[in-house]
N, C-alpha and C positions, 0 to 999 in steps of 0.2 A: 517319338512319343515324348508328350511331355511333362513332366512331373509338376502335379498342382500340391503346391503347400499350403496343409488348412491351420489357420491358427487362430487362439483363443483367447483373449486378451481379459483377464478379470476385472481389469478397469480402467479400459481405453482413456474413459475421460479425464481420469485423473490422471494416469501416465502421463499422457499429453501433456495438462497444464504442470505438473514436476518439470517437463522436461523443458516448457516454454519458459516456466520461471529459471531453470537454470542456466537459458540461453541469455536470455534478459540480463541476469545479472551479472555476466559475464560478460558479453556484449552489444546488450542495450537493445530496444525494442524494435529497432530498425532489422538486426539480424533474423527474426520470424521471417518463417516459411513452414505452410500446414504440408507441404510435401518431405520437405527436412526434419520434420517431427515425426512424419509417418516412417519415412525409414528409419530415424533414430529407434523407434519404436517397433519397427519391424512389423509392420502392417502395410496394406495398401496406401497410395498414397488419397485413397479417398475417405478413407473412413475416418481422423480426424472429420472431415465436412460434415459427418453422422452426429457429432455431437456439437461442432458449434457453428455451420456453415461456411465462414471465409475468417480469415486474418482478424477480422475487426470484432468475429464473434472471441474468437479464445482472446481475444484484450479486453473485453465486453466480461467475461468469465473472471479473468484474472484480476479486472478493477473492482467486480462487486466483490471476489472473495476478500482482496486487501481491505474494501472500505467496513466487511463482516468483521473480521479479524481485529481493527482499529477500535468499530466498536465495542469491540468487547473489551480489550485493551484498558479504552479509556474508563469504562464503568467500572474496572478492578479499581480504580484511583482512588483516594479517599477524599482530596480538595484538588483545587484550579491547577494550583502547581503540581501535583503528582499528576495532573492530567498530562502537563507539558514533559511531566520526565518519562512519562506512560508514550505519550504519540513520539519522543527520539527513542526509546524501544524499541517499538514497533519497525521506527523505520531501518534501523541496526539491524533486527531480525529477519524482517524483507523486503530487502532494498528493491527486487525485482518489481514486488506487488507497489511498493512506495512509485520507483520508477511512472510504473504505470497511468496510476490512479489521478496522479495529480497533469496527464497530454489527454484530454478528452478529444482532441483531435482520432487518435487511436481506436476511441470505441464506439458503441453505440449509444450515445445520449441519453436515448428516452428508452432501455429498456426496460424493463417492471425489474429486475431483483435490483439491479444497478440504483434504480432511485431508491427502491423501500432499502437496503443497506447504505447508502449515503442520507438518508434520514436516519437510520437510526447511527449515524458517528456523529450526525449534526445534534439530535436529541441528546448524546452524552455530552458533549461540549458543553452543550447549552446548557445543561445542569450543573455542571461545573460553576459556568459563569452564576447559573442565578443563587446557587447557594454561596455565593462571595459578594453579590451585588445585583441585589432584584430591583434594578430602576431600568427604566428609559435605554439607558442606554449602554443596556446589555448586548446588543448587536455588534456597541463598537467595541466594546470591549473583547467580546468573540473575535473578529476578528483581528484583534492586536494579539490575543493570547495564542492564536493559529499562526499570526503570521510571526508572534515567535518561534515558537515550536516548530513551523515549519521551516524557518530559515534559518535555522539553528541547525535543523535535521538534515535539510538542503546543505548546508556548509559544510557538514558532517561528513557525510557520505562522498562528498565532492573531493574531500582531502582537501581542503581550504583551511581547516582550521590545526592541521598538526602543528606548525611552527606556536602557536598562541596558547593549545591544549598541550602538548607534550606528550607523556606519559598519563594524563589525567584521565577519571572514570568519566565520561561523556556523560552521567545523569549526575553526579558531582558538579560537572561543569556547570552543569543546564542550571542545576540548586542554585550556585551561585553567581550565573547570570539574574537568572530573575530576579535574588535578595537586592542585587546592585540595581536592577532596572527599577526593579518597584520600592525601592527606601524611601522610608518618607522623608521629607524636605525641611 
């Protein structure tokens, strides 16, 4: 005779993605497996599949929740640049969901919450930018002030920049990269 264990999970779904985020962040997105979460989780190893289908659904999960969380992030800001100390926060705080967001190979592209929360981190950027400078060529700008931020936060996290930062507060740093980057001439 066999003994069936019933069990009752108050919140599968998010179990799960704690437990993917902390796989991620410890060994990067490649280590996923929705059978490895099921038993970390101690459930079937199908029921993960109940809430996000396959591997690329719980990445698809985990990218819109980071690009939620960003958003919000950056609208706490008050100008451009608390935007860029706002998004190395973020990425500080969850290097997992950071990881993620930025290999769209990973997830599903064209899902519905994925787009509308990567509009609404592009909407706060974008406000950023146009209350610093409503011309033309606010795009490019966007994109310079990102791919600070990002490569800044990239660098960061990478451990690339301890020799250069030291001991320094990383949003200190970031203040005083950008004073140097944008002085004027």
């Amino acid at each position: 005779m066999t003994s069936q264990r019933t069990y009752h999970h108050g919140d599968l779904r998010r179990a799960v993605l704690t437990a993917a985020l902390d796989i991620i962040a410890t060994e990067g997105p490649s280590a996923l497996s929705l059978r490895d979460l099921a038993r970390r989780a101690g459930v079937s190893h199908a029921a993960p599949a109940h809430h996000f289908k396959d591997r690329a659904g719980l990445l698809t999960a985990i990218a819109a929740e980071g690009y939620d969380l960003l958003a919000t992030t950056l609208t706490e800001a008050p100008d451009l640049r608390e935007r860029g100390v706002h998004y190395v926060r973020f990425a500080i705080a969850h290097p997992a969901h950071f990881q993620v967001m930025f290999q769209p190979d990973l997830y599903h592209r064209d899902d519905p919450d994925l787009l509308a929360a990567k509009s609404r981190t592009s909407a706060a950027l974008r406000a950023g930018i146009e209350a610093r400078s409503p011309s033309e060529d606010a795009d490019l700008m966007g994109v310079a002030a990102w791919s600070i931020a990002h490569g800044f936060a990239t660098l960061l996290l990478s451990h690339n920049l301890e020799r250069t930062m030291g001991d320094g507060d990383p949003e200190e740093v970031f203040r005083a990269l950008t004073r140097l980057t944008f002085r004027a001439s």
